[in-house]
Each structure stands twice: as C-alpha cells, then as structure tokens.
N, CA, C and O atoms as CSV, one atom per row, in Angstrom:
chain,resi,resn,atom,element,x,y,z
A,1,UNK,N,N,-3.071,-35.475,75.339
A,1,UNK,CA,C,-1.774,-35.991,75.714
A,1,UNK,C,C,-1.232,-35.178,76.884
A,1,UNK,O,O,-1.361,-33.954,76.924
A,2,UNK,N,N,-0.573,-35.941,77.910
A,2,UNK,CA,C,-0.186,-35.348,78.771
A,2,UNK,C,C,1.389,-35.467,78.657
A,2,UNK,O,O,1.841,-36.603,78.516
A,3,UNK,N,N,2.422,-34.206,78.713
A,3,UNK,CA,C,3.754,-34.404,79.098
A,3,UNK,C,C,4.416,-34.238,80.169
A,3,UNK,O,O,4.557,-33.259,80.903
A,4,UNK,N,N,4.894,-35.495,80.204
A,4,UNK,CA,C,5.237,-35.943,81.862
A,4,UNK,C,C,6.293,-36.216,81.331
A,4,UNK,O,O,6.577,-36.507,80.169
A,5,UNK,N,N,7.193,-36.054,82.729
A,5,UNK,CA,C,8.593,-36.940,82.983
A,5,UNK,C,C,8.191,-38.333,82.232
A,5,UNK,O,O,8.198,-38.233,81.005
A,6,UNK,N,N,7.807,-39.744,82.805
A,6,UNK,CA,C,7.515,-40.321,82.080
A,6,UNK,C,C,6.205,-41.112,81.739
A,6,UNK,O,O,5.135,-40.816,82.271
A,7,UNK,N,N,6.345,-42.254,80.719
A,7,UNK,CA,C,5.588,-42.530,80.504
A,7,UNK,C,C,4.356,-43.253,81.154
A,7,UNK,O,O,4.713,-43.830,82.181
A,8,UNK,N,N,3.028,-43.405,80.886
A,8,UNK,CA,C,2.226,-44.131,82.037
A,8,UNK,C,C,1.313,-44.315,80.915
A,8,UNK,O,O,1.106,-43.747,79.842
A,9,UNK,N,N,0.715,-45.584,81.724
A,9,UNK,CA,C,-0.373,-46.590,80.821
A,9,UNK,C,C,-1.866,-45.727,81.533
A,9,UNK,O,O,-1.874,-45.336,82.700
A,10,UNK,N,N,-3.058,-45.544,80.572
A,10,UNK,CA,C,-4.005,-45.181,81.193
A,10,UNK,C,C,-4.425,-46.133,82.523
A,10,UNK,O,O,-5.124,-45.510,83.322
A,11,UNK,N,N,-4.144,-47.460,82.891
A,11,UNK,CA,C,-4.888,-47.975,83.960
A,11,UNK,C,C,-3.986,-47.721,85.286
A,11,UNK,O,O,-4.369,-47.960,86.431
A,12,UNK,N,N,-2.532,-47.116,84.874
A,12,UNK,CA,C,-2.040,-46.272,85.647
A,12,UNK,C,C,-2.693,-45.366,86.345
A,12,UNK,O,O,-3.019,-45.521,87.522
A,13,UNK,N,N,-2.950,-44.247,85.583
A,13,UNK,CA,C,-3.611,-42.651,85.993
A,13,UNK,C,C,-5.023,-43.282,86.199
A,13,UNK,O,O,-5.547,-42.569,87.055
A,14,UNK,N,N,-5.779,-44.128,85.892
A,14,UNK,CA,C,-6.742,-44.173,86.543
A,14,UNK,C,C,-6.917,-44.782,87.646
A,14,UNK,O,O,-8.048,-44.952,88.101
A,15,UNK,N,N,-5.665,-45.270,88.339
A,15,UNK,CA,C,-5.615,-46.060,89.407
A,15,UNK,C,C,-5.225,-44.593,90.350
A,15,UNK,O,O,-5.793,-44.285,91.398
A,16,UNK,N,N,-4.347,-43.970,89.818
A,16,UNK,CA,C,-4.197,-42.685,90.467
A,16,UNK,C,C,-5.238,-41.743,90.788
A,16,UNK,O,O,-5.478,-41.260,91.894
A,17,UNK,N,N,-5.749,-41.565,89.844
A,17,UNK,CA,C,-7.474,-40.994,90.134
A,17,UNK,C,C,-7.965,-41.370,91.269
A,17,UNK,O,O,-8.053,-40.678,92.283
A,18,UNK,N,N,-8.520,-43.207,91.033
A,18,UNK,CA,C,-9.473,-43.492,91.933
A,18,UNK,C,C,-8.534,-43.258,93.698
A,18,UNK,O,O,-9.089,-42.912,94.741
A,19,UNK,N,N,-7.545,-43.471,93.581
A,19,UNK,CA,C,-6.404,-42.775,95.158
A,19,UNK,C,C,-7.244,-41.488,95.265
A,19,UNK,O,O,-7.187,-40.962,96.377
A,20,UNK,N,N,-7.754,-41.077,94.656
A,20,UNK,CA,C,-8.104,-39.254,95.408
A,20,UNK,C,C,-9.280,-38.973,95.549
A,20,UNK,O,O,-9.671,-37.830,95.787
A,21,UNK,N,N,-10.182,-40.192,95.395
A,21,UNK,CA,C,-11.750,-40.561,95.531
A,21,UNK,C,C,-12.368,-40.269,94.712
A,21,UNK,O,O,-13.524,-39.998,95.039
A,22,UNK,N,N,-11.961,-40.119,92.929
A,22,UNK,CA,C,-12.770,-40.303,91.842
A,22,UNK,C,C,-12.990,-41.692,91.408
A,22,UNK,O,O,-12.191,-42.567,91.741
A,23,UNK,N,N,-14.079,-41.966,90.646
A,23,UNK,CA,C,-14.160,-43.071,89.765
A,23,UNK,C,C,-14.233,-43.465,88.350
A,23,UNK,O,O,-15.150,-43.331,87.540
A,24,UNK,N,N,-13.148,-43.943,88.243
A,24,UNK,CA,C,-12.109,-44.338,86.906
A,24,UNK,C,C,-12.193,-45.472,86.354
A,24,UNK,O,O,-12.406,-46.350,87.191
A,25,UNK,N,N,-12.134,-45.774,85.510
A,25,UNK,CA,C,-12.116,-47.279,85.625
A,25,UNK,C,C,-10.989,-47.621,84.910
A,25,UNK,O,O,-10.479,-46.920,84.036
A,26,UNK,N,N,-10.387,-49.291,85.486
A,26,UNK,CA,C,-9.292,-49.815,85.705
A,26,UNK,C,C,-8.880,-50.927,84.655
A,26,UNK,O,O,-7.822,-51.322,84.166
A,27,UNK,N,N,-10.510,-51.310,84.519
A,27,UNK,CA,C,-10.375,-52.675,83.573
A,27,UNK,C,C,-9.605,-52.110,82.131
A,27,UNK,O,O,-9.567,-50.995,81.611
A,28,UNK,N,N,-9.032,-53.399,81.764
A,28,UNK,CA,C,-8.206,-52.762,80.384
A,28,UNK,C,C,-8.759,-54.028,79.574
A,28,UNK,O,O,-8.289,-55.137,79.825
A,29,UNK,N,N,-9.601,-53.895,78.754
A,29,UNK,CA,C,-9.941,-54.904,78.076
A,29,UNK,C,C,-8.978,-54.911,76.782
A,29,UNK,O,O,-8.232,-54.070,76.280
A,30,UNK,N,N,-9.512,-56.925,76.309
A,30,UNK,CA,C,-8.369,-57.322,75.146
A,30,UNK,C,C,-8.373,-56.354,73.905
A,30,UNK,O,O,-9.459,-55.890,73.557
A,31,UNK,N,N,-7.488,-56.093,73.369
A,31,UNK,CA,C,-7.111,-55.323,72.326
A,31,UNK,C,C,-8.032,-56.110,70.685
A,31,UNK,O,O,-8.644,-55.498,69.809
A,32,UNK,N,N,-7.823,-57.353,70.791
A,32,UNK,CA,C,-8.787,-57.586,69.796
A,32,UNK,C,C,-10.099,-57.399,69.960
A,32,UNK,O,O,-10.698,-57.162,68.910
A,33,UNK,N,N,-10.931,-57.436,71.226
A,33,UNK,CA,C,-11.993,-56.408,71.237
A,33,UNK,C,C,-12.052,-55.678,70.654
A,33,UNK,O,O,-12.373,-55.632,69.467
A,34,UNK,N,N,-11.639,-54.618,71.612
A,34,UNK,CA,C,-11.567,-53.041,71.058
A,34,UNK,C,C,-11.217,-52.809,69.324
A,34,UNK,O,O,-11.723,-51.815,68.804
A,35,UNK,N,N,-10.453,-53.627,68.553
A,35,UNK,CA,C,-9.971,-53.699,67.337
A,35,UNK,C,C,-11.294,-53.714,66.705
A,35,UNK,O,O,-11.720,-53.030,65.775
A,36,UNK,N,N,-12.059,-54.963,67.648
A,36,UNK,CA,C,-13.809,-55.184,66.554
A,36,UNK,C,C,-14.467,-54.589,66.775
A,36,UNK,O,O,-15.448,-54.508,66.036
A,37,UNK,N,N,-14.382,-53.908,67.752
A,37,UNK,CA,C,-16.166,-52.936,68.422
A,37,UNK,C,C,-15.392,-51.311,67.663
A,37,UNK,O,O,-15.997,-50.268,67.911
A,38,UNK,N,N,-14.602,-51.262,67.130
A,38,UNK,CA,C,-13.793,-50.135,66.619
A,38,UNK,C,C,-14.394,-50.035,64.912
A,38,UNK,O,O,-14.272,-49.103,64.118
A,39,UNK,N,N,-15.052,-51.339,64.741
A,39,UNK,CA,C,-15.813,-51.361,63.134
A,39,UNK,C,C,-16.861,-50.805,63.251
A,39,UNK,O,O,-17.208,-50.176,62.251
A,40,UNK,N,N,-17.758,-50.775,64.395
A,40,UNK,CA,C,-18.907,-50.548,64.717
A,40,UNK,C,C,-19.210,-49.099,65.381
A,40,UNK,O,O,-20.231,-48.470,65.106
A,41,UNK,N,N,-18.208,-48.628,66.294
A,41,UNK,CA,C,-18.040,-47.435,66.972
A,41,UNK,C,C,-17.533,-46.809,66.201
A,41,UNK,O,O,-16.541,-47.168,65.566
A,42,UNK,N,N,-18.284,-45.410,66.060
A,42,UNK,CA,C,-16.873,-43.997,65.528
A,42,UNK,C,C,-16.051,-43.238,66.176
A,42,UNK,O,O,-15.170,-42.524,65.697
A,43,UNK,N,N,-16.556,-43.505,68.148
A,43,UNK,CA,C,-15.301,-42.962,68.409
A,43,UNK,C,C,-14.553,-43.446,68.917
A,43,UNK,O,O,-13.779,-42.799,69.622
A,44,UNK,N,N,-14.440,-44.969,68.768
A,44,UNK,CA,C,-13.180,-46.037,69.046
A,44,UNK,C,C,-12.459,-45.703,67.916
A,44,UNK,O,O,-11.402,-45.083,68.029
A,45,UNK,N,N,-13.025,-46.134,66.522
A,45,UNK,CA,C,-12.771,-45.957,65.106
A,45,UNK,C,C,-10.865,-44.892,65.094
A,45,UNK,O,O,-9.873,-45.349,64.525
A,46,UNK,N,N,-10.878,-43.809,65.700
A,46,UNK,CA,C,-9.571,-43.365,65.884
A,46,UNK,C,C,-8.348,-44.181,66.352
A,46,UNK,O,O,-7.401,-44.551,65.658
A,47,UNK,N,N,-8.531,-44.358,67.491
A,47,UNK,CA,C,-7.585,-44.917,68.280
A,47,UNK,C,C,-7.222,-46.660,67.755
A,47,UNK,O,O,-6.174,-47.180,68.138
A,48,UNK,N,N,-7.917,-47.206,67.126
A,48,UNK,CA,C,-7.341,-48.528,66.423
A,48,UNK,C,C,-6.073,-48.741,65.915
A,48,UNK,O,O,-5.450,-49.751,66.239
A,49,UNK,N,N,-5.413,-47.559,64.834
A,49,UNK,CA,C,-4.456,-47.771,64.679
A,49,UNK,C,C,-3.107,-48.016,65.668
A,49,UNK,O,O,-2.146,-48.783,65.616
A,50,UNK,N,N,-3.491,-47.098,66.472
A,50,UNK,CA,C,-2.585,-46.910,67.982
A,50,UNK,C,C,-2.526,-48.535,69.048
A,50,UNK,O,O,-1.654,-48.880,69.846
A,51,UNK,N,N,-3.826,-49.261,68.640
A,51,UNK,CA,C,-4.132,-50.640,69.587
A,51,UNK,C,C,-2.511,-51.909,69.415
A,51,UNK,O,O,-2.208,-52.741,68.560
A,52,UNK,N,N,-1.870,-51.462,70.661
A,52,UNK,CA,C,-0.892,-52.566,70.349
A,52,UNK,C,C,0.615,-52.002,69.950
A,52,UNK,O,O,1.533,-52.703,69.524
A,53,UNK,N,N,0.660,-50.501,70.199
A,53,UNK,CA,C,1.614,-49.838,70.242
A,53,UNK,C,C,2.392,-49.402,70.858
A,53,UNK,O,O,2.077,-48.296,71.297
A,54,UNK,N,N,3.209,-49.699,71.098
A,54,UNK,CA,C,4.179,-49.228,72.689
A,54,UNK,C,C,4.677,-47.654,72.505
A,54,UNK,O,O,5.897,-47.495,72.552
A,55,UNK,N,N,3.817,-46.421,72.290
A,55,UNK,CA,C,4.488,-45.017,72.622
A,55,UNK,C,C,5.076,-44.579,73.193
A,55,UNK,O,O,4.449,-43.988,74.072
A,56,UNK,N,N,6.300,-44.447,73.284
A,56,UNK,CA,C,7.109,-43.196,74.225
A,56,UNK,C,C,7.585,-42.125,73.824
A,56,UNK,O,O,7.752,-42.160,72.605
A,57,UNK,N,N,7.886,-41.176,74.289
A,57,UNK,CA,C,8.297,-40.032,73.771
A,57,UNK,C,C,9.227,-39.896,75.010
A,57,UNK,O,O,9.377,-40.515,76.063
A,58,UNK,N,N,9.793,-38.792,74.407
A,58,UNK,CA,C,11.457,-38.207,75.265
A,58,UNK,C,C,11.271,-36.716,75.075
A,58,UNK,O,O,11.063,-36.251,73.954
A,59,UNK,N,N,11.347,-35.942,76.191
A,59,UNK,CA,C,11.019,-34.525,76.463
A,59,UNK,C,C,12.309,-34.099,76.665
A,59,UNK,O,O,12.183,-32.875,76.697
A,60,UNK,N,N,13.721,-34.407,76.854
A,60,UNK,CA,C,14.376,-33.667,76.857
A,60,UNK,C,C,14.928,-32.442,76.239
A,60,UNK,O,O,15.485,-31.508,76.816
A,61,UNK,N,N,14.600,-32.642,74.521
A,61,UNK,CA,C,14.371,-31.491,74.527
A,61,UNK,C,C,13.661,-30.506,74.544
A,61,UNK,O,O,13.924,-29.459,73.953
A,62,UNK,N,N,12.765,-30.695,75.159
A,62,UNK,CA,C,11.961,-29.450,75.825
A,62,UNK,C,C,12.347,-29.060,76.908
A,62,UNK,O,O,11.815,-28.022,77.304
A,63,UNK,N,N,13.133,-29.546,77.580
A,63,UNK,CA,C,13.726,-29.046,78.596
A,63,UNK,C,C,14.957,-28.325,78.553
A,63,UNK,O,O,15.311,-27.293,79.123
A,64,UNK,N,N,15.633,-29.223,77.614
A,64,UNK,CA,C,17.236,-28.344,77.101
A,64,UNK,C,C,16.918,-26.885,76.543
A,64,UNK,O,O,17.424,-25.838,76.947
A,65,UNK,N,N,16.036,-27.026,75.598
A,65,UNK,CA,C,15.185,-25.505,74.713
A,65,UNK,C,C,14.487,-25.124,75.141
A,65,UNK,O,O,14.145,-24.187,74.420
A,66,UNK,N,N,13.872,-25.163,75.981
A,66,UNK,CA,C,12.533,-24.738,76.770
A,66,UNK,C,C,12.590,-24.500,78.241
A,66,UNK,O,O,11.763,-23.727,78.723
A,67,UNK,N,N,13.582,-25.147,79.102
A,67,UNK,CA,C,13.615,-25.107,79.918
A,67,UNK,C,C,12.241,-25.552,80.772
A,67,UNK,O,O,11.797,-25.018,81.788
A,68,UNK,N,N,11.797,-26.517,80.152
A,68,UNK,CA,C,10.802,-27.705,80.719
A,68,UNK,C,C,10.788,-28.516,81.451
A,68,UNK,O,O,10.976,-29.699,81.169
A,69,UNK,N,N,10.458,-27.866,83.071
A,69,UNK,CA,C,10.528,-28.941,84.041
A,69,UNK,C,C,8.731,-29.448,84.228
A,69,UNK,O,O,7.828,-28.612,84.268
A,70,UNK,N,N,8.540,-30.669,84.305
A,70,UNK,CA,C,7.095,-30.907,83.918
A,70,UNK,C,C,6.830,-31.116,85.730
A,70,UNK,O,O,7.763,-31.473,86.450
A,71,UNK,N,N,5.999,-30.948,86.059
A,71,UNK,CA,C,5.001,-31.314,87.372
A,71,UNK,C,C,5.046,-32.620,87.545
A,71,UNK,O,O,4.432,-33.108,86.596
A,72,UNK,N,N,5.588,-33.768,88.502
A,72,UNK,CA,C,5.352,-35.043,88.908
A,72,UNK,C,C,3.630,-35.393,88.434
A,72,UNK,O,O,2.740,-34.581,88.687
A,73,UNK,N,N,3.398,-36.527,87.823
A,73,UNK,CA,C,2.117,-37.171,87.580
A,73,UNK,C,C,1.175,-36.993,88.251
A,73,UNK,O,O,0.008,-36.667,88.035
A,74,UNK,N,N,2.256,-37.432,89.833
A,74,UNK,CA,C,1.098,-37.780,90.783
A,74,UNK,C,C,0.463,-36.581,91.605
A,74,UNK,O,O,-0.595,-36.615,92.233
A,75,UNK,N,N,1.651,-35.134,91.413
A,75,UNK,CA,C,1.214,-33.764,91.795
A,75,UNK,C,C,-0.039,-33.234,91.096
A,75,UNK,O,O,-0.812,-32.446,91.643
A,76,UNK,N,N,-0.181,-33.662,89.983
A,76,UNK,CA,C,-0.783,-33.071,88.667
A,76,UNK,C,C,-2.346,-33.488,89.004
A,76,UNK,O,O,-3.336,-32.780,89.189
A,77,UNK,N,N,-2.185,-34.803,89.010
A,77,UNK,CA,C,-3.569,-35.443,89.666
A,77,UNK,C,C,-4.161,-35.020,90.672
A,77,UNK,O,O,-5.345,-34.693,90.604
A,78,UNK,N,N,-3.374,-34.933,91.932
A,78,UNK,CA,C,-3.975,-34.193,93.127
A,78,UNK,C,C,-4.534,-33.143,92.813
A,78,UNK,O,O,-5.677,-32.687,92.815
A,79,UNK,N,N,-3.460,-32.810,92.523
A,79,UNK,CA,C,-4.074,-31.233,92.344
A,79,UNK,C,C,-5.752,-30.851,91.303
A,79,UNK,O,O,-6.579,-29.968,91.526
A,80,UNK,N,N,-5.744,-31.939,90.156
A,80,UNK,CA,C,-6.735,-31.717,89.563
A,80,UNK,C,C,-7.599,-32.233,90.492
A,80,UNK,O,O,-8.503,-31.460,90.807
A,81,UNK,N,N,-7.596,-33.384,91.066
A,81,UNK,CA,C,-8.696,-33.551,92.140
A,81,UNK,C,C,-9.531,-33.074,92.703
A,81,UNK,O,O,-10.755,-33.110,92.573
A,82,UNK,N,N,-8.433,-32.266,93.828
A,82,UNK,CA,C,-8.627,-31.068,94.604
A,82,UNK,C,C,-9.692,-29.716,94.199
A,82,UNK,O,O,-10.611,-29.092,94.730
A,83,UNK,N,N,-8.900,-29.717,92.867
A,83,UNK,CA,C,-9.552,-28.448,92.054
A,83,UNK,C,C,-11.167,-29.021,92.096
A,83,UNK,O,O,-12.013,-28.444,92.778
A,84,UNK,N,N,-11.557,-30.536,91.071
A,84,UNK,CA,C,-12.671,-30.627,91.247
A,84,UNK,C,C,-13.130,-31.069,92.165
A,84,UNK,O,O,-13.709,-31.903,91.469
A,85,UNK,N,N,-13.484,-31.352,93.265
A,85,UNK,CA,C,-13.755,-31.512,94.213
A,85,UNK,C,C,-14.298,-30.418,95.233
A,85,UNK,O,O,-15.199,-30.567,96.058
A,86,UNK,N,N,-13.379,-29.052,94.927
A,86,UNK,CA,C,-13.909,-27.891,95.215
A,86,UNK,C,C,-15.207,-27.159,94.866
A,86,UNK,O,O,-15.751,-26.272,95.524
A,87,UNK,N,N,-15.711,-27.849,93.376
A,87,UNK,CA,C,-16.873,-27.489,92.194
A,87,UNK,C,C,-17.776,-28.617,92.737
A,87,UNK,O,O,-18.718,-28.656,91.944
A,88,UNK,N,N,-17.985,-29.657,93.794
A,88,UNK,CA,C,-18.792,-29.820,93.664
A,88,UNK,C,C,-19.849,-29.530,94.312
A,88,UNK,O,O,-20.948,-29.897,93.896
C-alpha cells in the first residue's frame, strides 16, 4: 500500500510508470474474471474479496499527529524510475 495524498486506481500508476519508460501494464480486465481464475489461482485467491470495492482512506490524521506530508504520486514514481534505471 502506498500513502498518498490521494487515492489512485492501479491503471493509474501504471500509466504513470509506463510515462518514465517502464512497462506496466494498463489493461484492467472484468472483475468477474478475475473472481473465477481466483478459484484456480492462489495468488489471485487474496485479493477477491477486495474485487469490486471502492477503498479510500483519509490520512489526515497522520498528518495532524504525525506531521505527515506525503511526496506527490507523480514525484514518487520518478524518482523510483530514476533510481532503477540507474541499476541497469
């Protein structure tokens, strides 16, 4: 889990990825798929319950108590980029 300001769908961040010349992939296949190949797979098998769930969370207080200012998404990415990109 990543905590960010806010929330983002994985075909988000992987659209962000592929911006920095990795390859991600984008496709978001149907949820009743994934629901059936989740009988068969063990490490889909987790994430089923989650299929079809709208998550958000609210960090403020981590910021009020913590004084938690989180890194912009799209800083976070670059920067991991960068980093690997350096390793290769």
């Amino acid at each position: 889990m990543i905590l960010a300001e806010n929330t983002y769908w994985m075909k988000e961040i992987c659209t962000m990825i592929n911006e920095h010349g990795h390859k991600a992939p984008t496709f978001t296949p149907p949820v009743f798929l994934v629901k059936f190949m989740a009988n068969f797979d063990n490490t889909i098998r987790p994430v089923k319950p989650l299929l079809g769930v709208d998550v958000n969370f609210n960090i403020n207080l981590a910021k009020l108590i913590l004084d938690y200012n989180p890194i912009p998404i799209e800083k976070t990415i670059k920067d991991t980029s960068g980093f690997l990109k350096s390793y290769k």
